[in-house]
C-alpha positions in Angstrom: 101.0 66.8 85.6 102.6 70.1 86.8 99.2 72.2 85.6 96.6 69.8 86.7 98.5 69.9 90.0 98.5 73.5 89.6 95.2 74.0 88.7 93.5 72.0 91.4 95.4 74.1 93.9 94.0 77.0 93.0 90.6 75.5 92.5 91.2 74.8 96.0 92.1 77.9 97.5 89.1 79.4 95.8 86.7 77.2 97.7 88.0 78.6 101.0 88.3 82.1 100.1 86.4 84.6 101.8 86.2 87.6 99.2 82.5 89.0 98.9 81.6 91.6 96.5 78.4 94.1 97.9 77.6 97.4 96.4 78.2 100.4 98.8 75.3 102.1 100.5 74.8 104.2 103.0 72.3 101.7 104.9 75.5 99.3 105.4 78.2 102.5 106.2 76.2 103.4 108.8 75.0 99.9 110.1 78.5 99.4 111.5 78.0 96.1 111.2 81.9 95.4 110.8 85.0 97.3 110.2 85.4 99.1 107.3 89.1 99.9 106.1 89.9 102.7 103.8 92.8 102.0 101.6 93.2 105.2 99.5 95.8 107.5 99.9 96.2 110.8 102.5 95.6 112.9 99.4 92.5 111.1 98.4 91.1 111.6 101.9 91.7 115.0 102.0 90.3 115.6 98.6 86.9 113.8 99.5 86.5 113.0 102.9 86.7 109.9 104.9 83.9 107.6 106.6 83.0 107.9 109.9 84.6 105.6 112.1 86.4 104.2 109.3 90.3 103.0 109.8 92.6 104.5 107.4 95.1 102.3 106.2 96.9 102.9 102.4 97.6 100.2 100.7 99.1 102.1 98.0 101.4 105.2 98.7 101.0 108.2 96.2 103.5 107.0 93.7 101.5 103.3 93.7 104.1 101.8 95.4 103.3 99.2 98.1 104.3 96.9 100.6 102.2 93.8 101.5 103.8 93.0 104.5 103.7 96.4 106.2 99.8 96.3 105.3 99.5 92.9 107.0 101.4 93.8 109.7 99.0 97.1 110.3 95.7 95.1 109.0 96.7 92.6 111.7 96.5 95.1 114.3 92.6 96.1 113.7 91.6 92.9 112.4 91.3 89.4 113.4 92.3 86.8 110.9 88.5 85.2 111.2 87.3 88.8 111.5 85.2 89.9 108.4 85.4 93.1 107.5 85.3 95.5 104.2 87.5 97.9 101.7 87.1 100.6 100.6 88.4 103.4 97.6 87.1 105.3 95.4 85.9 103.5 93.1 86.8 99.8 93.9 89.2 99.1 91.6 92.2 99.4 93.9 90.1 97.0 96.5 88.8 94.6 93.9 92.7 93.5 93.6 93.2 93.8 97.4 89.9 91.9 98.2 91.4 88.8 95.7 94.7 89.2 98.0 93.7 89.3 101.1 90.6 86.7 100.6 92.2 84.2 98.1 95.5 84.0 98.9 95.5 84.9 102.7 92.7 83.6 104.1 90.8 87.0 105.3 87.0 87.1 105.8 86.7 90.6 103.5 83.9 92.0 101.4 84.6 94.8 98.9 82.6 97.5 98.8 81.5 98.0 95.1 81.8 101.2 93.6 83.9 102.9 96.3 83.7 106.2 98.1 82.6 107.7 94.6 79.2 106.1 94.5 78.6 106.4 98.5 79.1 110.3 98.2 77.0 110.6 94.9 74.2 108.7 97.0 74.1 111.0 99.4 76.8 110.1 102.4 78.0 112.9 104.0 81.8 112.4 104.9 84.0 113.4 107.6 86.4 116.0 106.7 90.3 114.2 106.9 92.1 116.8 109.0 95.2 118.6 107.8 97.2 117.9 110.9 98.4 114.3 110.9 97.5 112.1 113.9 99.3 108.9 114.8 98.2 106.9 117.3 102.1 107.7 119.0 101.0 111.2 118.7 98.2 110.6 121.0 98.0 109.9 125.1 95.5 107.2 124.6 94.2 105.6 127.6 91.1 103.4 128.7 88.7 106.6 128.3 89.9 107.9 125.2 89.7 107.4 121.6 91.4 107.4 118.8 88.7 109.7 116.8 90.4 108.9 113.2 91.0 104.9 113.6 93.7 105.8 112.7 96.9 103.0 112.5 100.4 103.9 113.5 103.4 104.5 110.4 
């Protein structure tokens, strides 16, 4: 009884999930159709650039440690819950797991962009270089007229 239970749950949650899977192109990059988050690590942006426009927001730290509740708590702050928007990493392995979090088990819109930053740089995307200085948005005077030119999310 416990596993039918169980198993009609979770046939459940996967009608209402919101996880859609689309290759990576440069056409939909530079559409700006919806946000795109970057969830690779500082390293990983400096070693091959970042998107334009793109927030940067590690799920993973460099040791592949993480913290699901810090990541919500930051997601939250760029994102509405009925918001879709898209991940990103290098190759989309890190966001095909992310994608089934946040989509399946959350209840975010989000659409994982297939073959990662690795396959949008072989096609041709030219990337923003990830500066070596690190900018916070506490590091910044923001105000009505200015921007915040990294999207980047406070630590």
């Amino acid at each position: 009884m416990k596993k039918t239970v169980f198993g009609l749950l979770f046939f459940a949650t996967l009608l209402v999930a919101e996880v859609t899977n689309l290759p990576v192109t440069i056409d939909f990059v530079k559409s700006n159709k919806m946000k795109i988050i970057d969830i690779r690590t500082k390293s990983e942006w400096r070693e091959m650039g970042i998107i334009k426009n793109a927030y940067l927001l590690t799920f993973f730290d460099e040791e592949s440690h993480y913290n699901v509740k810090d990541f919500i708590n930051k997601l939250n702050k760029i994102v509405k819950k009925n918001e879709q928007f898209a991940i990103i990493c290098n190759t989309s392995s890190r966001t095909k797991l992310i994608s089934n979090l946040l989509g399946n088990r959350l209840d975010y819109h989000v659409v994982n962009l297939i073959g990662g930053m690795d396959k949008l740089v072989k096609d041709g995307y030219i990337v923003t270089i990830y500066p070596r200085e690190e900018f916070t948005i506490e590091s910044m005077e923001l105000n009505s007229t200015t921007q915040n030119p990294l999207n980047v999310i406070p630590k």
